[in-house]
Each structure stands twice: as structure tokens, then as C-alpha cells.
N, C-alpha and C positions, 0 to 999 in steps of 0.2 A: 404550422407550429412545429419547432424542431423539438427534440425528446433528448435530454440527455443523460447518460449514467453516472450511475456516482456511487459513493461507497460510505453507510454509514459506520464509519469506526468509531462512536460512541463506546460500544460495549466490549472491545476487543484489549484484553488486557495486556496485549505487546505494545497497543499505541496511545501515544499517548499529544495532545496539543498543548501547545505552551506560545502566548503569542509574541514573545521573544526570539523561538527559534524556527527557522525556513517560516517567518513572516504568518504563522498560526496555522501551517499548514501539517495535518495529520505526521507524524514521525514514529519509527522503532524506539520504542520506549529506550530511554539513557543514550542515545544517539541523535545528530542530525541528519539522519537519511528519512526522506519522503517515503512513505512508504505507495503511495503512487506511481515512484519512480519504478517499486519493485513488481507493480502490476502492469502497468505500461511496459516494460519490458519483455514482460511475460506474452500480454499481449500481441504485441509485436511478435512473437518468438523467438525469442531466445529461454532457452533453457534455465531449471530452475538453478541446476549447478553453476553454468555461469555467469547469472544473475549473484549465487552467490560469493563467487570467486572475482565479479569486476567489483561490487559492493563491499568485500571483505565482512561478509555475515553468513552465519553457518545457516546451512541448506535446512535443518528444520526451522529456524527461523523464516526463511522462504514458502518452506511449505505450508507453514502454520497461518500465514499472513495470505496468501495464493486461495488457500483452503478459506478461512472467512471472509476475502471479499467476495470469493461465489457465490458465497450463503446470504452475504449482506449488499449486495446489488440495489439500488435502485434510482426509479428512473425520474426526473425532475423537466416539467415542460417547461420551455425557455420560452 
């Protein structure tokens, strides 16, 4: 059985779901950016500044977003 992670953004007051936009998928509150896109990148490595500079969203918005999905991690068996 595969395990996989996930990130509950429920409680994090940057993001916000609406299933109008990016099809109900978690977004930076008043924007359509995924904010998945902004931890898969991270992920990946690339940096937070240029995550913020390809995304055009200021670096504490990265960080703040970076910073709770560490905290809100979890893992879902498929």
C-alpha cells in the first residue's frame, strides 16, 4: 500500500479553496496560485526567493506558506 502526503490547509489563513478557481484546489488567499505549486517547488529545490520572483509573491508569503505546510503534513494510505 502506497502512503502519500498531503497538506491540510484547512486552518491556514493565507489559503484559501473556492471551487471555481484552479478546479477547488487549495490557492494564496485573493490569487489563483496553487499553493502546492509553491511547495513542490520548494521541494524540488529551488529556493524560496525564486519561487518568489517566478510566482511574483513576496518572500514572506513563501515563507509563511513553507513554514505551515511542515507543521501540517500528512499522510493518507492510497
Amino acid at each position: 500500500m502506497a502512503i502519500m502526503e498531503g497538506i491540510d490547509w484547512s486552518e491556514c489563513p493565507l489559503v484559501e479553496v473556492k471551487p471555481g478557481v484552479q478546479s477547488g484546489a487549495p490557492v494564496l488567499r485573493g490569487t489563483r496560485m496553487p499553493v502546492d505549486a509553491i511547495v513542490d517547488n520548494f521541494d524540488y529545490g529551488v529556493s524560496t526567493a525564486e519561487i518568489a520572483n517566478q510566482f511574483e509573491i513576496p518572500p514572506e508569503q513563501v515563507e509563511a506558506i513553507l513554514t505551515y505546510a511542515k507543521s501540517h503534513r500528512v499522510a493518507h494510505s492510497l
